[in-house]
N, C-alpha and C positions, 0 to 999 in steps of 0.2 A: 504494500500500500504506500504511496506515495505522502511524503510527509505534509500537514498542512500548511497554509499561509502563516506565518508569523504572528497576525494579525487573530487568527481566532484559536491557535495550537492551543491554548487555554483550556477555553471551552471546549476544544475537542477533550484534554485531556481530564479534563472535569467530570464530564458527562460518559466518558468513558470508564471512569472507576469507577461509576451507576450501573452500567451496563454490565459490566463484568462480573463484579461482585453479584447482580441478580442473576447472570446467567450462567456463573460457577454452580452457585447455590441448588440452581434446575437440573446439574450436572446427577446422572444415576449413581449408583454405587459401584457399577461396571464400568464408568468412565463414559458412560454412552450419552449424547444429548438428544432430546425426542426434536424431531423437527418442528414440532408445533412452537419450541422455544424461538430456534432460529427467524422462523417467519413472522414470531409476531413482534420479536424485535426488528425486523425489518419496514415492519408496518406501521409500526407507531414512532419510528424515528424518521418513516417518512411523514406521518405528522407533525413532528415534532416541529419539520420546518414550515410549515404553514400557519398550529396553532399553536401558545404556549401560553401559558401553561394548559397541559393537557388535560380538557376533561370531557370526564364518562358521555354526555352527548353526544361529543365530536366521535369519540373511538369506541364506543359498544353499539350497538342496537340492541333489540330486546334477547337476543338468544350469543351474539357470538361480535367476533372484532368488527368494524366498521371498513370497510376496504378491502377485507384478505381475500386474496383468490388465488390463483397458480399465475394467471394470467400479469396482475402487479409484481408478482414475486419476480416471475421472468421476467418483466423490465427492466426490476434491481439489479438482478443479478446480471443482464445483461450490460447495464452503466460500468458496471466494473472486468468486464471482459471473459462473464462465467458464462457457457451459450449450454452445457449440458444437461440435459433433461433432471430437473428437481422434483419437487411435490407437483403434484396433476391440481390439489386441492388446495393446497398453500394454507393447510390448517381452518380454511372456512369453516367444514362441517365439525369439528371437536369443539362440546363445549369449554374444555379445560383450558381453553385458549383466553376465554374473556378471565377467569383469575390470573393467566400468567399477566394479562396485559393492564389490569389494577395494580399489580403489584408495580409494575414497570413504572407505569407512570407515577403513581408516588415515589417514587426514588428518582427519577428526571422532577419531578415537578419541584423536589426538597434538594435538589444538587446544590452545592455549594456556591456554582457560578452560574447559577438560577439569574440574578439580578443581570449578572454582568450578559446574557445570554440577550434578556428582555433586548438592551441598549442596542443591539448588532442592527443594524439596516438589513432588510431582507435579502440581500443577496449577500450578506455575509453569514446570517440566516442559513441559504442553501448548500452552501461553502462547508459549514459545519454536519450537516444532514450529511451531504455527501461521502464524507470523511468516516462519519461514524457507522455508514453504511459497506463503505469500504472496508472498514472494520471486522464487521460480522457478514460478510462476503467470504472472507479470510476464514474465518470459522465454519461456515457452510464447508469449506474447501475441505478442512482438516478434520472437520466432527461429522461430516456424511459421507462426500466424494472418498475421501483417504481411508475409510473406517468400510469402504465396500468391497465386495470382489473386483475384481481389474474384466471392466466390460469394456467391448470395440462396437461400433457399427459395422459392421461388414456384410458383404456382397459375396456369395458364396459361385455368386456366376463371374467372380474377379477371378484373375489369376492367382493362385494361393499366394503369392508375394505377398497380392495385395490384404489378405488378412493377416498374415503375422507381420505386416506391416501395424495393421489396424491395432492390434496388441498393443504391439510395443509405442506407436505415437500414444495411447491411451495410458500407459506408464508415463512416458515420459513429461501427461497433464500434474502429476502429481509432484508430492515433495520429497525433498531425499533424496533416498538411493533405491526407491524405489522401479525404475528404469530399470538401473544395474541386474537389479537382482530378477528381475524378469526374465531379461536377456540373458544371463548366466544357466538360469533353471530349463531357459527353453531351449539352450543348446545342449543341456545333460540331457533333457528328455528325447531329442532327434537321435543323439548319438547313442541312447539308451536301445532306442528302436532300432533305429540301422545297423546295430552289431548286436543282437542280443546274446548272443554268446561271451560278449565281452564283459566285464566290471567297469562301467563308468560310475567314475567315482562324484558325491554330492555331499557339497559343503556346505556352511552359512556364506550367504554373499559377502559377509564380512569378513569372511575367516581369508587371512593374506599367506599367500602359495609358503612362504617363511616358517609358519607354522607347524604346517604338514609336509612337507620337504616337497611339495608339488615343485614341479619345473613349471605347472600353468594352472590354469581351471580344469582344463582335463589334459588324461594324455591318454592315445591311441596309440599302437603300435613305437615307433619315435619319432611321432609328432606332440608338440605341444602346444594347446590349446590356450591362448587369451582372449578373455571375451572383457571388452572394456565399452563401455559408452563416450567415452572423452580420449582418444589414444594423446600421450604424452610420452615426451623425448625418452623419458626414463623408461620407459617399457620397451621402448629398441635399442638402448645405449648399455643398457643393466638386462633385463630381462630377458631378452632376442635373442644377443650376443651371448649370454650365459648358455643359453640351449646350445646353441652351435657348436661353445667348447665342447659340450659336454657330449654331441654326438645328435642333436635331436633339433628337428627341422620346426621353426615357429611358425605356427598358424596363430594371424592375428583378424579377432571378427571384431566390427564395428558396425556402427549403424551405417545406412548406406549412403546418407548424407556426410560423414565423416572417411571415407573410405579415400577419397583425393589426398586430405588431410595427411593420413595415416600413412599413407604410400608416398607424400613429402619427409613424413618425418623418419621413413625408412631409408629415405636414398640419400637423407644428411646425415646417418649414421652409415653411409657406405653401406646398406642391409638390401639397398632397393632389388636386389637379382637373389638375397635368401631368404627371402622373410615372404609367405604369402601373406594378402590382406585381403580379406572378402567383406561385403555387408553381411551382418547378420540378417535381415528378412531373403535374401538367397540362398545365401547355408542350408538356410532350414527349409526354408520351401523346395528346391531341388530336387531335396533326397526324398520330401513327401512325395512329389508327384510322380520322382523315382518307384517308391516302394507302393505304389497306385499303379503300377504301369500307366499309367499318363491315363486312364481312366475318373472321366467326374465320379461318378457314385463312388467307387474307392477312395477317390481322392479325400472326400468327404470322414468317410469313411476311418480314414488313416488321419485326418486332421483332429477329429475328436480323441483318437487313438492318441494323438499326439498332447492334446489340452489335458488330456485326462492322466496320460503320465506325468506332465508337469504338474498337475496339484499334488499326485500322489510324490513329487520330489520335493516341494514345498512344505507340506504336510508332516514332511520324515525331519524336518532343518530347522525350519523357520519358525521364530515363536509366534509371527504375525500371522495371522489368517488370511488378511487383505488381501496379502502377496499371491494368494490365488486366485485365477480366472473363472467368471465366469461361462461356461460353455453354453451356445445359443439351444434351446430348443429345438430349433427345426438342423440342429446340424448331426 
């Protein structure tokens, strides 16, 4: 979020430790926030810049909030550059929504820079609104999108690229290292598949090759595998080169946006003729439509094969849940 104007950071920051404090407070015991908190702080801080001090006429009716809909919501959320499918209902139908939004408003209507808020001309008014919606946009992001399985939109009549494309751009909406470890999990589970005979080994995405004497993320045969989302110098100067002494040929995947990149920073370490460098949404799509014999229904077929050994690799590692995918229905 972008810091505010100088001019109202006050008030932002005033009415912020209202907010917070109220919406800690709604926090579960499992750490979970109900969406109904999110939206109806949304709603009445977009009242807030119209009316203030806020009261029960303007933001109840007789059964629930005054304004919620999915439809308001998605414009909020849109202001601040979130376009991903949220609530349908934006907390309209829950009664529980008109206490969360009493409470709200007495803690905005009692904020300490109450007075000094009154004083702001209206468009320093909307200036503030803005900010503190930015705010709990931030929170949508981290207490529902990051707390979901990792879902794509995808086109099953795409080239398979283009769904473990769809994947991992849908990682890489999030925060973290959440990418990373996507990326990491869905090249153990192709490599899982296409040698099943083999032992591919599964770590925490965290856990650094140092650790466990890995030469990479994985190793085949004497190849060794890096799957990086960001490739840096040190992974062909240190990393690359260390394979090489040792006898063992670097494969290095990245996304396919970064793939130019990577194969610059190979041939300034003199690596550009030993080091392969491929995208990761190739890697893996390839051998799917490989192990499909280039058949759709297979392909299909083998792709859930595929989504479903990655949860099961995730499942076995990671203490996050998130980090697994959800698989479409009709796939």
């Amino acid at each position: 979020m972008v810091d505010p104007d100088p001019a109202v950071a006050g008030v932002v920051d005033g009415f912020l430790q209202e907010i917070r404090r109220w919406y800690e407070g709604e926090r579960k015991p499992n750490n979970k926030v109900n969406t109904n908190v999110m939206t109806v702080a949304m709603i009445l801080v977009h009242q807030l810049g119209e009316h203030y001090p806020l009261e029960e006429a303007r933001f109840l009716t007789s059964s629930q909030v005054r304004g919620m809909g999915g439809g308001k919501i998605k414009r909020i959320l849109a202001e601040h550059g979130e376009h991903r499918p949220f609530t349908a209902e934006g907390g309209r139908t829950s009664r529980g929504t008109v206490g969360l939004a009493r409470r709200l408003a007495e803690l905005l209507n009692g904020a300490a820079v109450a007075e000094e808020y009154r004083r702001l001309p209206v468009e320093r008014r909307v200036d503030v609104r803005f900010h503190l919606q930015g705010w709990l946009v931030d929170c949508v992001r981290r207490d529902y999108f990051d707390q979901r399985l990792i879902e794509a939109d995808v086109d099953f009549n795409k080239p398979t690229r283009a769904v473990i494309a769809a994947y991992l751009g849908a990682a890489r909406l999030r925060e973290g290292s959440v990418a990373g470890a996507l990326a990491q999990h869905l090249v153990g589970a192709k490599l899982s598949l296409r040698f099943p005979g083999l032992e591919i080994s599964n770590e925490k995405h965290t856990t650094a090759d140092k650790q466990t004497g890995r030469r990479g993320d994985f190793e085949v045969g004497d190849t060794a595998f890096h799957v990086t989302m960001s490739p840096g110098e040190g992974l062909f100067v240190n990393r690359c080169r260390a394979n090489l002494n040792e006898g063992f040929r670097p494969f290095v995947l990245v996304p396919a946006d970064r793939v130019s990149a990577a194969l610059q920073l190979a041939d300034n370490a003199g690596l550009d003729d030993r080091v392969t460098v491929v995208g990761i949404e190739d890697f893996v799509s390839v051998n799917v439509d490989e192990m499909a014999q280039y058949s759709t229904a297979e392909i299909r077929k083998k792709l859930r094969e595929l989504l479903e050994r990655y949860n099961e690799r995730v499942r076995a590692m990671e203490p996050d849940p998130s980090l697994q995918v959800q698989i479409p229905a009709n796939l």
